[in-house]
N, C-alpha and C positions, 0 to 999 in steps of 0.2 A: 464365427469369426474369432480369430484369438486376439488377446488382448494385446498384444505387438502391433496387431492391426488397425483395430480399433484408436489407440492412443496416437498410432501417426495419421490416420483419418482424422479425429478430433484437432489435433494438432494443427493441419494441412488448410481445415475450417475454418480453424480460429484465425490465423492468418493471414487469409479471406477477410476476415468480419463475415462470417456465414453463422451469426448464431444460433438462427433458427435450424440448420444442418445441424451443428452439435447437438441443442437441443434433441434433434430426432434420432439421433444417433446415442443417447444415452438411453432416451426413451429403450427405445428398441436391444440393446445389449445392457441394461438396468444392473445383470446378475453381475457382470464382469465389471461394472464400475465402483459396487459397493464396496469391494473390500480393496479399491484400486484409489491411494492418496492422490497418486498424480491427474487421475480421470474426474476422478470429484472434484480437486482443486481447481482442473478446469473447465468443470459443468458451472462451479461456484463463479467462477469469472466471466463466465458465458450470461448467467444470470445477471452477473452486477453490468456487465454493458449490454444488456437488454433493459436497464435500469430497475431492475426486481429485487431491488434493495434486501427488502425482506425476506426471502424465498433467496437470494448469495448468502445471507448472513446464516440462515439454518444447514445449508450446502457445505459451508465452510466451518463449519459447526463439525460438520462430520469428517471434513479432512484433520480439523485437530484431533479428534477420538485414533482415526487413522495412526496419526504422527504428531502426537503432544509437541515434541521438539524443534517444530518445523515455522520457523517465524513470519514464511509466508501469509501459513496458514491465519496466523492471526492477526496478521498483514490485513490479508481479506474478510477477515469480521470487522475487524476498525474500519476500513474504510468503507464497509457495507452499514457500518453503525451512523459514521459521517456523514453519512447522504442521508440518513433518516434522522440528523440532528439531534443521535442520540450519543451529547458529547461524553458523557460520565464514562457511559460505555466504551465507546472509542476509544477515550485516554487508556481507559485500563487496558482494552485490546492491544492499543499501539504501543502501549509504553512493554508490555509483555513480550510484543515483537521484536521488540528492541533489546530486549533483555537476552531473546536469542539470536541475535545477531544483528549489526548497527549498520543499517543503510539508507542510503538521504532521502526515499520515498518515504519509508514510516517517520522518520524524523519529523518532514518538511510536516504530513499529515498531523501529526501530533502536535507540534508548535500551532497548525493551524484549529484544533478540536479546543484546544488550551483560549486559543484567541475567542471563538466562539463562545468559551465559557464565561471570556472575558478576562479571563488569568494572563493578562500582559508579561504578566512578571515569569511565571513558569514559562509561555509560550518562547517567548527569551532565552531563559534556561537552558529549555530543549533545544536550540543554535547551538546558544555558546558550547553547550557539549560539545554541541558536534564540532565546532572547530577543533574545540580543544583536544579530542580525538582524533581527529585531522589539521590540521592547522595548514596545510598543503592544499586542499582541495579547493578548487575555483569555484566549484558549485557551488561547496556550501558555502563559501563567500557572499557568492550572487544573489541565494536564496535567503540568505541574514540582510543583504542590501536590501530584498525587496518587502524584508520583514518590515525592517526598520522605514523604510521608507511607507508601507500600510499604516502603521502608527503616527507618521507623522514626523518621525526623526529623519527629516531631510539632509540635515549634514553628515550625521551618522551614518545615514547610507550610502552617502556619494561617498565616504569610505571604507565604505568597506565594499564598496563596489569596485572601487580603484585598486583595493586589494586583491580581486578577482581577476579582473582586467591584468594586474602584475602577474597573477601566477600561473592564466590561460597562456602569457606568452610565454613563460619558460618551461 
């Protein structure tokens, strides 16, 4: 099989939710995924929603060797850290991912590893950036309402919920 093939097989599974197909499907072409970022990356996702926390986080481990650059990939350690409440780790993961490029999954992740720690005040932090990087975005409106609103800042987040609400409609 060549690996054209294989990656839109894997891809076609994942789609599915067929992860025990992927799984067998790297098993069995092993040689052609190892030096392959994008087949590892999603053997390591295939892992993490088989919940094998452990076992995505070594996976994804090796998409970064792969692709140092590539902020998914660290994407995918942090939030394979996350599920194993290994927050110290995460943060560093997530914040890393972010480093290579700023999008509301790692963000939201990261505000949430910080909460976990307990660090109210950083998990905050990591919002407000992102507005202030975005100040436009509905989402990350929405996802700071529901921050704020986990803590207990009820009026704070009917604000900035409404601030979401304004900018979903234009």
């Amino acid at each position: 099989m060549q690996k054209a093939q294989l990656q839109s097989k894997v891809k076609d599974e994942m789609r599915k939710h067929r992860w025990g197909a992927v799984s067998l499907l790297v098993a069995k072409h092993q040689a052609l995924v190892d030096d392959d970022y994008e087949l590892t990356w999603n053997f390591g996702w295939t892992l993490f929603s088989e919940k094998k926390f452990h076992l995505a986080e070594m996976v994804f481990q090796k998409a970064v060797a792969l692709d140092p650059n590539n902020s998914t990939a660290y994407f995918g350690i942090g939030m394979s850290q996350l599920k194993q409440e290994l927050f110290p780790d995460a943060i560093e993961s997530l914040t890393r991912s972010l480093g290579l490029k700023d999008y509301q999954l790692a963000r939201q992740s990261l505000a949430l590893a910080y909460m976990k720690e307990g660090d109210l005040k950083k998990a905050e932090a990591v919002h407000r950036e992102g507005l202030e990087l975005k100040p436009q975005s509905y989402q990350r409106w929405k996802h700071y309402s529901d921050f704020l609103s986990d803590i207990g800042r009820d009026q704070d987040s009917q604000e900035a919920l409404k601030r979401s609400r304004e900018l979903r409609v234009h």
